[in-house]
VEXDREN-2710 file (C-alpha; in Angstrom, 1 decimal):
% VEXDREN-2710
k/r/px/py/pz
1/UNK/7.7/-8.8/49.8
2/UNK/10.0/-9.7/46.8
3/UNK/9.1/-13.1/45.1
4/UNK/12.1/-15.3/44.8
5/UNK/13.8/-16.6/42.2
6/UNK/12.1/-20.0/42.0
7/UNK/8.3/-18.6/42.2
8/UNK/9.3/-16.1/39.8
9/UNK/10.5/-18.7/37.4
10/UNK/7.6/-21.0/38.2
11/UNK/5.3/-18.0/36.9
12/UNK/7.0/-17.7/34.1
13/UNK/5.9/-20.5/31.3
14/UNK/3.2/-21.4/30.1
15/UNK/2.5/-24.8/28.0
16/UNK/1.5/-24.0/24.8
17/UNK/1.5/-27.6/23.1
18/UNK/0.0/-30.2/25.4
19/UNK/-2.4/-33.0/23.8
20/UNK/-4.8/-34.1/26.1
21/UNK/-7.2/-37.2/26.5
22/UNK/-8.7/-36.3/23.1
23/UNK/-5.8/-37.2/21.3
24/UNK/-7.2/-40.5/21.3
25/UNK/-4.7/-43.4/22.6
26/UNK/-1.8/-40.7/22.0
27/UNK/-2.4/-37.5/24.7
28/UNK/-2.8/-39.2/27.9
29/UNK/-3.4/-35.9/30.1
30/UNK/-6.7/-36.1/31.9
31/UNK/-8.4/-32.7/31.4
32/UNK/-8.9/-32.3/35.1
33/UNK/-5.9/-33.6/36.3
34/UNK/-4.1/-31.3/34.0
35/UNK/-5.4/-28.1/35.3
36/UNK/-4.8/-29.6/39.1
37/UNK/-1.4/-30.0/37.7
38/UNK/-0.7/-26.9/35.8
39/UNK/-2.2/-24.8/39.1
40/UNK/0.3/-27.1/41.8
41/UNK/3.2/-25.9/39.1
42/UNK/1.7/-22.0/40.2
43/UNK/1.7/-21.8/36.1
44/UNK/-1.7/-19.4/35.5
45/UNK/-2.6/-20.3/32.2
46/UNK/-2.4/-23.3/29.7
47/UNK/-3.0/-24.4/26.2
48/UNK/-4.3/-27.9/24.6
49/UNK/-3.3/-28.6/21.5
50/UNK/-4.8/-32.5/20.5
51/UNK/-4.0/-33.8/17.2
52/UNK/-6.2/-32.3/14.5
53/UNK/-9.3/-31.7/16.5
54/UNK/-10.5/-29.8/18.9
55/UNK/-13.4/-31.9/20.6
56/UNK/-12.5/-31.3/24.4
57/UNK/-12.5/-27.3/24.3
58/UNK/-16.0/-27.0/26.3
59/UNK/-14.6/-29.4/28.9
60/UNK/-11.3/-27.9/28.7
61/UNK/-12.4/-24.5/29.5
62/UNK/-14.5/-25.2/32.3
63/UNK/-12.3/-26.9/34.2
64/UNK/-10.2/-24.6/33.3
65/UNK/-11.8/-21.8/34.6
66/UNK/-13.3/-23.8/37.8
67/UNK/-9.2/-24.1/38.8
68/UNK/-8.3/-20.2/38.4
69/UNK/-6.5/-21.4/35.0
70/UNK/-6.6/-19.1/31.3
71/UNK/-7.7/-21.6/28.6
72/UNK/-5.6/-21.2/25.8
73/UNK/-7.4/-23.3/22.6
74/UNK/-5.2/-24.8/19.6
75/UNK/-4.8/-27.7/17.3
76/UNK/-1.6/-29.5/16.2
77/UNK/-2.8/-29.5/12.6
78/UNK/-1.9/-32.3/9.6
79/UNK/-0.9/-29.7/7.2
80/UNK/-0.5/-32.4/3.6
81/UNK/2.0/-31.9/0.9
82/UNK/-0.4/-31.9/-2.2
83/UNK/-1.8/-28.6/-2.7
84/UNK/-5.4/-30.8/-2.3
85/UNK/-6.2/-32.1/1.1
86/UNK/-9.4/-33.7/-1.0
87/UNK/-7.1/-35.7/-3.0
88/UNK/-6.0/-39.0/-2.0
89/UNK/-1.7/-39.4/-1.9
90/UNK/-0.2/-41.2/-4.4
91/UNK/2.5/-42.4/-2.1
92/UNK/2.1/-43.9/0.9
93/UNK/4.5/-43.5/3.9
94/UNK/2.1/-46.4/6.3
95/UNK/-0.6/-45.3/8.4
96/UNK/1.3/-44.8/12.0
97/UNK/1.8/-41.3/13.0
98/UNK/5.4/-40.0/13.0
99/UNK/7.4/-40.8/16.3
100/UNK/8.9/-37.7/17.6
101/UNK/12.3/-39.1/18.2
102/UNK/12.1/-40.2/14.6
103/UNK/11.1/-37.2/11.7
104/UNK/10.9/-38.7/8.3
105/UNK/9.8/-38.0/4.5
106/UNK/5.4/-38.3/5.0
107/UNK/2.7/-37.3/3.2
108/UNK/1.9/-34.4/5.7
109/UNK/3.4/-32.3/8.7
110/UNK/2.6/-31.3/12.2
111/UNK/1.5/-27.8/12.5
112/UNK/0.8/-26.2/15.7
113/UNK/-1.6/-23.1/15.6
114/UNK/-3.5/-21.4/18.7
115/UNK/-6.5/-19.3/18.6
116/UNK/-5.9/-15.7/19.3
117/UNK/-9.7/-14.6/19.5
118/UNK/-13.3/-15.6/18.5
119/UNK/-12.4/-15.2/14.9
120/UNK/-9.4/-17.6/15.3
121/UNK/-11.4/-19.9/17.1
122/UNK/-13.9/-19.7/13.9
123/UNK/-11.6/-20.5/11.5
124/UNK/-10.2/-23.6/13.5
125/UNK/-13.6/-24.9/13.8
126/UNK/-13.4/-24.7/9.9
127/UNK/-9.8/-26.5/9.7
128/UNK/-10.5/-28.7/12.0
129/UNK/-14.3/-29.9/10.1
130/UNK/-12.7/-29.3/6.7
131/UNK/-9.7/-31.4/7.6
132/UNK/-12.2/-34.6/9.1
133/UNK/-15.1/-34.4/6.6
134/UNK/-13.2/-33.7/3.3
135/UNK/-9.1/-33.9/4.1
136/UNK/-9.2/-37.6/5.7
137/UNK/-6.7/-39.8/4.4
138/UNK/-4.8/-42.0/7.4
139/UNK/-5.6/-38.4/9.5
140/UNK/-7.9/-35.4/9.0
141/UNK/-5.2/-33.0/6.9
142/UNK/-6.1/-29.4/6.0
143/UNK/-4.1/-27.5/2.5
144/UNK/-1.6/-25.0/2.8
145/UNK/-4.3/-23.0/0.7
146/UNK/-7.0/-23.4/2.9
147/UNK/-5.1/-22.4/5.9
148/UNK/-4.1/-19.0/4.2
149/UNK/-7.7/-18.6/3.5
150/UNK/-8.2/-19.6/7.1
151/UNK/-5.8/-18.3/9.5
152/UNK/-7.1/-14.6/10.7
153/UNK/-7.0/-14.6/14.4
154/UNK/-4.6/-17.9/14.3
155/UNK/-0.6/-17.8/15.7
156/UNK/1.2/-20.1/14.1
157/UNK/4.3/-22.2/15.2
158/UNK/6.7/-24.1/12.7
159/UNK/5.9/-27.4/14.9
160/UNK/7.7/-30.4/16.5
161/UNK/10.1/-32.9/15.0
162/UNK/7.4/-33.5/12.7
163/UNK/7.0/-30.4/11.2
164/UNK/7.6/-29.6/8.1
165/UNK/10.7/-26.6/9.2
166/UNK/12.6/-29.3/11.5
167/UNK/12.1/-31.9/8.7
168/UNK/14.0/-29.9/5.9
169/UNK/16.6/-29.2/9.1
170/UNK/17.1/-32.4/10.0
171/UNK/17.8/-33.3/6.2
172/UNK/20.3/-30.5/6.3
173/UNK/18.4/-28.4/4.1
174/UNK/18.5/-24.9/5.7
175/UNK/17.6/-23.5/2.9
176/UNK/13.9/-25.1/2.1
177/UNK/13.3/-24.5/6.2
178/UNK/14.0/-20.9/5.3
179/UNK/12.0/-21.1/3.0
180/UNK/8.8/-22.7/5.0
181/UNK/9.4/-20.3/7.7
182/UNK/8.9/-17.6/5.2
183/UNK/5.8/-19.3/3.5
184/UNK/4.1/-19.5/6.9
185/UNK/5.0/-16.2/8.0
186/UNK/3.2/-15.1/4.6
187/UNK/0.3/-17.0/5.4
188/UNK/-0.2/-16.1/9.2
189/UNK/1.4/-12.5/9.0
190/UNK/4.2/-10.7/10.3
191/UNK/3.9/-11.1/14.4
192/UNK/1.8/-14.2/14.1
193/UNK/4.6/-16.7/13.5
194/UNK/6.3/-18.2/15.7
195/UNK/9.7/-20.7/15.2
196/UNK/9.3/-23.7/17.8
197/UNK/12.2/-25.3/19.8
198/UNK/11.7/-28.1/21.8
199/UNK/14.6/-30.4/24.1
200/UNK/13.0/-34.0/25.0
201/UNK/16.4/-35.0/24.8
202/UNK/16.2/-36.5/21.4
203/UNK/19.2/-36.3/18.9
204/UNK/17.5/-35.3/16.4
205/UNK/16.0/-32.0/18.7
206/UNK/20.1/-31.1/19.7
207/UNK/21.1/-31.5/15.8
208/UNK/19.4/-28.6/14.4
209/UNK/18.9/-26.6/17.9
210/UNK/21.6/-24.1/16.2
211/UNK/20.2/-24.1/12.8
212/UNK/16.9/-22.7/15.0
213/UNK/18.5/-19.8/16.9
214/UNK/20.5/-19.1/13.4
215/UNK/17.1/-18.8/11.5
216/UNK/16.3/-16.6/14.2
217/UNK/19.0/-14.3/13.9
218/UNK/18.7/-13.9/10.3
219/UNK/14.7/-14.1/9.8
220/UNK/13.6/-11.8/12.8
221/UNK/11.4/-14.6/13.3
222/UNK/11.1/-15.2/17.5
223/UNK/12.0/-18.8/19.1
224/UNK/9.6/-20.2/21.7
225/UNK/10.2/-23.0/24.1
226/UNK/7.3/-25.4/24.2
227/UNK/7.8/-29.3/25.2
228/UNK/5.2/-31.6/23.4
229/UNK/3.4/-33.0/26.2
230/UNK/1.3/-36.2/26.0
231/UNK/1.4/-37.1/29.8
232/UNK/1.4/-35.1/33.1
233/UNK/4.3/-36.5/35.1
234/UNK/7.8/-38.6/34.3
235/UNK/6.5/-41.5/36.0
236/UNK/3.7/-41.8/33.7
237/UNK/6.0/-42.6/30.2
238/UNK/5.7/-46.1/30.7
239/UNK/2.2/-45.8/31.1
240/UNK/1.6/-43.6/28.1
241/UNK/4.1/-46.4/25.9
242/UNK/1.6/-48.7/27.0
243/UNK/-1.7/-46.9/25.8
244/UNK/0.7/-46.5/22.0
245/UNK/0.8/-50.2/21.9
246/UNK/-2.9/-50.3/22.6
247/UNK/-3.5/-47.5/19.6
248/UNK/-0.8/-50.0/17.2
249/UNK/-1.8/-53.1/18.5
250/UNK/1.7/-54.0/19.3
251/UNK/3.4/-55.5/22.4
252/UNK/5.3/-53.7/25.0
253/UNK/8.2/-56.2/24.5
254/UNK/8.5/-55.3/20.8
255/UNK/11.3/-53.6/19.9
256/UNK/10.2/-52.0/16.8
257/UNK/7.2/-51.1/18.0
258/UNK/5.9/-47.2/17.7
259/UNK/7.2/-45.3/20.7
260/UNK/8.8/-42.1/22.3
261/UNK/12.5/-42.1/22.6
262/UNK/12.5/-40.2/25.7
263/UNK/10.3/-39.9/28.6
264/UNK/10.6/-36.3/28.7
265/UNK/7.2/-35.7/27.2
266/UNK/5.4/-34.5/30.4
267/UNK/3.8/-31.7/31.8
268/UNK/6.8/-29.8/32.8
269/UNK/7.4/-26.8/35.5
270/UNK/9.1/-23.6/34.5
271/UNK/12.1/-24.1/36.3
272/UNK/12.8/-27.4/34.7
273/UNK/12.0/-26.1/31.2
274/UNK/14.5/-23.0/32.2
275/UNK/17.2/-25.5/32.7
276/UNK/16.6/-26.7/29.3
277/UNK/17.6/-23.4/27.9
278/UNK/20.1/-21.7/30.2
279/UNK/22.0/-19.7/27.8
280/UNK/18.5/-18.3/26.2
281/UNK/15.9/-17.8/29.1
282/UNK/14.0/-15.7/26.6
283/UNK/12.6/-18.7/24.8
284/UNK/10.8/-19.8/27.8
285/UNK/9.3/-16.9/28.9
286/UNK/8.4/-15.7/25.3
287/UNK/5.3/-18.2/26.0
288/UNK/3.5/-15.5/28.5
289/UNK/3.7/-13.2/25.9
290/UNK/1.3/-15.5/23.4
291/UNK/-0.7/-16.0/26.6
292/UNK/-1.3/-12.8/27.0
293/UNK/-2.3/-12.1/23.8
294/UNK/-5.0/-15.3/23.4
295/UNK/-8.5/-13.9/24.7
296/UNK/-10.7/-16.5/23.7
297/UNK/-13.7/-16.6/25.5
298/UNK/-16.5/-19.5/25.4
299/UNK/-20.2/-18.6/26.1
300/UNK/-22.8/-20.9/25.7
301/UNK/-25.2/-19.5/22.9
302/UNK/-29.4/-18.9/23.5
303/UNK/-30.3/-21.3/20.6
304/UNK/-27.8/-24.0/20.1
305/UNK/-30.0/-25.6/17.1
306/UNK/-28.7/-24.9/13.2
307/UNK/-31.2/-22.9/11.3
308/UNK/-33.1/-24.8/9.3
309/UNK/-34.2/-23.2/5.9
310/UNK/-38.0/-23.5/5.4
311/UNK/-39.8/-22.1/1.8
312/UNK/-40.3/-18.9/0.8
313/UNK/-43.4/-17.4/3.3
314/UNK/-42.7/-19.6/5.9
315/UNK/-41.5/-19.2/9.4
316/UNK/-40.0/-21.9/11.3
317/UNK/-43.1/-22.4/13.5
318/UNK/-45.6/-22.3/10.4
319/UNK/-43.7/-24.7/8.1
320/UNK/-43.1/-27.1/11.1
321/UNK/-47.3/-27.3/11.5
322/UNK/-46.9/-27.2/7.9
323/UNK/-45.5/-30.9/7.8
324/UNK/-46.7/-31.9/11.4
325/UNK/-50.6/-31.4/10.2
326/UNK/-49.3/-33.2/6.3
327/UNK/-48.1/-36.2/8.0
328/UNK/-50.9/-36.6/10.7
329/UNK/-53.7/-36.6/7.9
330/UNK/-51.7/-39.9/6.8
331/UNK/-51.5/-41.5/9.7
332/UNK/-54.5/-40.4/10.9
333/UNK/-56.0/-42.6/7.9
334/UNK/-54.3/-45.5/9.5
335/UNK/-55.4/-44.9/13.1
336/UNK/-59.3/-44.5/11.9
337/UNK/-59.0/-47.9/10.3
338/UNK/-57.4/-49.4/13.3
339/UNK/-60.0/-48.2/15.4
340/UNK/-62.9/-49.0/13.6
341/UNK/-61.3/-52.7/13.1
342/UNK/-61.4/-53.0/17.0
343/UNK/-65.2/-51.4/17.1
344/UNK/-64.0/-47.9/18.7
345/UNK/-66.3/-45.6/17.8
346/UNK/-64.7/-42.7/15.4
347/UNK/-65.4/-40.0/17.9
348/UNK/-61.7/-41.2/19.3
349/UNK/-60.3/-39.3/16.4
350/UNK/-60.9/-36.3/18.4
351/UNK/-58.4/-37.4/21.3
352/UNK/-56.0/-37.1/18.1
353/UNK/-56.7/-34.1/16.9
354/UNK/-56.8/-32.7/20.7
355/UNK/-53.1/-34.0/22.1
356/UNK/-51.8/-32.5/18.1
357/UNK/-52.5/-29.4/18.9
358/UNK/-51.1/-29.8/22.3
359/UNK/-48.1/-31.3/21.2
360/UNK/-47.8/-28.9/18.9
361/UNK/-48.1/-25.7/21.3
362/UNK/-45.7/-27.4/23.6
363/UNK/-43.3/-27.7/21.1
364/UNK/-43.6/-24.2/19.4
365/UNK/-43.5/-22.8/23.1
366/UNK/-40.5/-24.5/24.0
367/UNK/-38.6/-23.4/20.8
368/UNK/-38.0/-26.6/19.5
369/UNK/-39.6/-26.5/16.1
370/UNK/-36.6/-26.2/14.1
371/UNK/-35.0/-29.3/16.1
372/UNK/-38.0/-31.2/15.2
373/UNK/-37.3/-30.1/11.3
374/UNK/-33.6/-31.1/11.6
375/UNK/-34.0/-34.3/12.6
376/UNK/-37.2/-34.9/10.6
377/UNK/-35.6/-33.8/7.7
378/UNK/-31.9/-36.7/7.8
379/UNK/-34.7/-39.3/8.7
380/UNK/-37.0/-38.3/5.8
381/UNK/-33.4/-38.3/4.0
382/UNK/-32.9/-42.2/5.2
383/UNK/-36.0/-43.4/4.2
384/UNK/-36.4/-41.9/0.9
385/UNK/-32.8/-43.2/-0.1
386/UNK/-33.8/-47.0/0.9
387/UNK/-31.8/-46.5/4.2
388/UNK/-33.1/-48.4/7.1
389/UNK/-34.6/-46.3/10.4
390/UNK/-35.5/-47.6/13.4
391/UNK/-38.8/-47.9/14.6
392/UNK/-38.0/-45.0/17.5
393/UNK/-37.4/-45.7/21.0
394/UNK/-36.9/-43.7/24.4
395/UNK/-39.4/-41.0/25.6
396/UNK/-39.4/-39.1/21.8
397/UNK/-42.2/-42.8/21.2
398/UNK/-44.2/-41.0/23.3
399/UNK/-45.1/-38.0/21.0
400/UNK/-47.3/-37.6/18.6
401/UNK/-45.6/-35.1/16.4
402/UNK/-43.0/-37.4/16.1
403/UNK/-45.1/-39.8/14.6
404/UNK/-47.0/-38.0/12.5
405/UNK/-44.0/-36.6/11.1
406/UNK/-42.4/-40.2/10.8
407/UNK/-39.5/-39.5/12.8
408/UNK/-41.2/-42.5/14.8
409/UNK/-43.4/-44.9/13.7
410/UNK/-45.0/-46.0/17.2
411/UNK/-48.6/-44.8/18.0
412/UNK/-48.3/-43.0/21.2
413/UNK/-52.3/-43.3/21.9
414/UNK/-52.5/-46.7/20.9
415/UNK/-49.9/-47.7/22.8
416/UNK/-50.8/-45.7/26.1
417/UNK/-47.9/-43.7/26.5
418/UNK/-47.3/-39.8/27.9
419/UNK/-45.9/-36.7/25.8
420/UNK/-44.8/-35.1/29.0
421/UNK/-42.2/-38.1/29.4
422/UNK/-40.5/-36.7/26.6
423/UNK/-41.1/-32.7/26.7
424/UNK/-42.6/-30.9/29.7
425/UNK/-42.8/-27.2/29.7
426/UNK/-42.5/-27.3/33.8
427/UNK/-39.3/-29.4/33.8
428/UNK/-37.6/-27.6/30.5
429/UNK/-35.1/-29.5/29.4
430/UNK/-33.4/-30.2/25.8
431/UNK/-35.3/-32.8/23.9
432/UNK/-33.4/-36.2/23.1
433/UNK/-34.8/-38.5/20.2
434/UNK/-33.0/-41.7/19.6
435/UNK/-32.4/-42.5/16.0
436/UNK/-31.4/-46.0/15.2
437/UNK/-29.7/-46.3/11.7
438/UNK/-28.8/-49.9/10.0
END
């Protein structure tokens, strides 16, 4: 039976810039929702996009998956303008994020980049951590130099309104957004850039729409149709304006306040984002093309934990008795005065020694030395730096390794309380120590 023209068109787009709930007080798509959504649109695949992270990809791709729906994983990157994202800006623009209906001078751009394979999604786990724990200035912004030495298995896309292409066009310079488009094209490779056009109805969007299909005409450089969505339906704009005046602390009867000059910025069908582009239906169905080619699969891994680096000769398991048995002679010394202060005879030292090795056994069994290294060695970290720990609380109280190693400093025998609370090799589950820091 031949398909007609409205379920072929509703088959034909995907989203491939769509923040989510994890663009904090900005994306308002519920991750769940938006796969219920995407799937009533008969649209079989989808991409999220938050701003400079990518937290919500495990919970993104399950539900993903539960729903019949590809998971397509990207970031909306802040790219800065210094050539160091280390280095603080000498000028500064204020700290509110650029509205789209909007585009000014700032000290960085929106960049929108997807991850083509494991090796993509590698090297945006290293934007994305290089851009939070060493780029953050006002937002977590990533070099142009480290994305060159970061983009294998990334496609690129010149952005929204706030990108750094649609910037120089909207200030009428054609030719520095011919130039960017060629700079990123260097930096992604030939096939692995993509201009970006979007219509939320803004001015500024229609203003340099031709200067778009112009670069594409002389560059060789393929247009895409994506609409920057932050919501799932129309009716939920006001909504969303509300949750911006919760993220600027501003009031929804304040006229200058940060907000979206349209409320086309929702999770649109493929027959409306057609209509957008009637005279170039190519731009919108350009975006199964990229879904086709992103294969990024997530697999949980059989040891989760970091590797911990122990001394030359040593194995995990060895080094981890290593400082287990160091520690307990300490606080054994402690216990043996404490019981012979109360009159307990010193053969009780041997219900020490006995649940040690036990714990110990358990713990090797189980695979979890190395965890207990981790977090014994940022605790060891605290204390010796004069930063206050907590005494430990939870079920990790009850173990004595924990103790002995100082990770705790509650006496699990002393205090009558069960190991098997905390790690039990007939109910396996991962182990969960509370750390209180001041």
């Amino acid at each position: 039976m031949q398909r007609t023209k409205i379920e072929l068109a509703m088959s034909e787009f995907t989203h491939l810039h769509l923040h989510t709930e994890y663009s904090l007080l900005d994306g308002a798509c519920d991750v769940k929702k938006l796969v219920d959504r995407v799937a009533s649109l008969g649209q079989k695949s989808v991409a999220m996009t938050d701003h400079g992270n990518i937290y919500g990809a495990v919970h993104f791709f399950e539900a993903a998956k539960a729903k019949g729906i590809k998971p397509i994983l990207g970031c909306e990157l802040y790219v800065c303008k210094a050539e160091d994202h280390r280095a603080e800006p000498i000028r500064q623009t204020g700290d509110r994020d650029l509205s789209p209906g909007a585009p000014r001078e700032s000290e960085y751009n929106h960049l929108l980049v997807l991850a083509e394979n494991e090796e993509g999604y590698r090297n945006l786990i290293r934007l994305t951590s290089e851009a939070s724990l060493h780029g953050f200035y006002r937002k977590p912004r990533v070099s142009k130099k480290f994305l060159a030495e970061n983009a294998k298995g990334l496609i690129g896309f010149s952005g929204c309104l706030s990108g750094e292409l649609c910037e120089a066009l909207d200030r009428n310079d054609y030719a520095r957004a011919v130039s960017t488009a060629q700079q990123y094209q260097d930096i992604f490779g030939k096939g692995n850039f993509y201009l970006e056009i979007q219509d939320q109805g803004l001015e500024p969007e229609r203003k340099i729409r031709a200067d778009l299909f112009r670069m594409e005409r002389e560059m060789g450089i393929p247009l895409v149709a994506t609409n920057d969505s932050h919501y799932l339906c129309g009716e939920d704009s006001h909504a969303h304006e509300v949750m911006l005046c919760v993220q600027t602390g501003s009031k929804i009867h304040d006229a200058n306040r940060f907000k979206f000059d349209s409320d086309q910025f929702f999770v649109k069908s493929a027959e409306e984002m057609t209509a957008l582009f009637p005279d170039s239906p190519e731009v919108v169905t350009r975006t199964m093309e990229i879904a086709e080619r992103c294969n990024l699969k997530l697999s949980k891994v059989d040891d989760p934990f970091p590797e911990f680096a122990v001394p030359a000769g040593h194995t995990i398991d060895s080094y981890f008795e290593e400082v287990c048995r160091d520690g307990f002679k300490k606080r054994l010394e402690t216990a043996v005065r404490l019981l012979e202060s109360r009159g307990v005879l010193r053969s009780s030292v041997h219900e020490y020694e006995a649940r040690l090795e036990r714990e110990i056994d358990i713990i090797k069994q189980m695979k979890y030395a190395g965890y207990f290294l981790i977090v014994w060695d940022f605790i060891k970290y605290a204390r010796d730096h004069g930063i206050p720990v907590g005494p430990g609380r939870g079920s990790a109280a009850g173990s004595l390794v924990a103790y002995a190693m100082e990770i705790t400093n509650v006496d699990p025998l002393q205090n009558h309380l069960l190991f098997e609370r905390f790690l039990n090799p007939e109910r396996v589950s991962m182990p969960d120590i509370d750390v209180d820091f001041c």
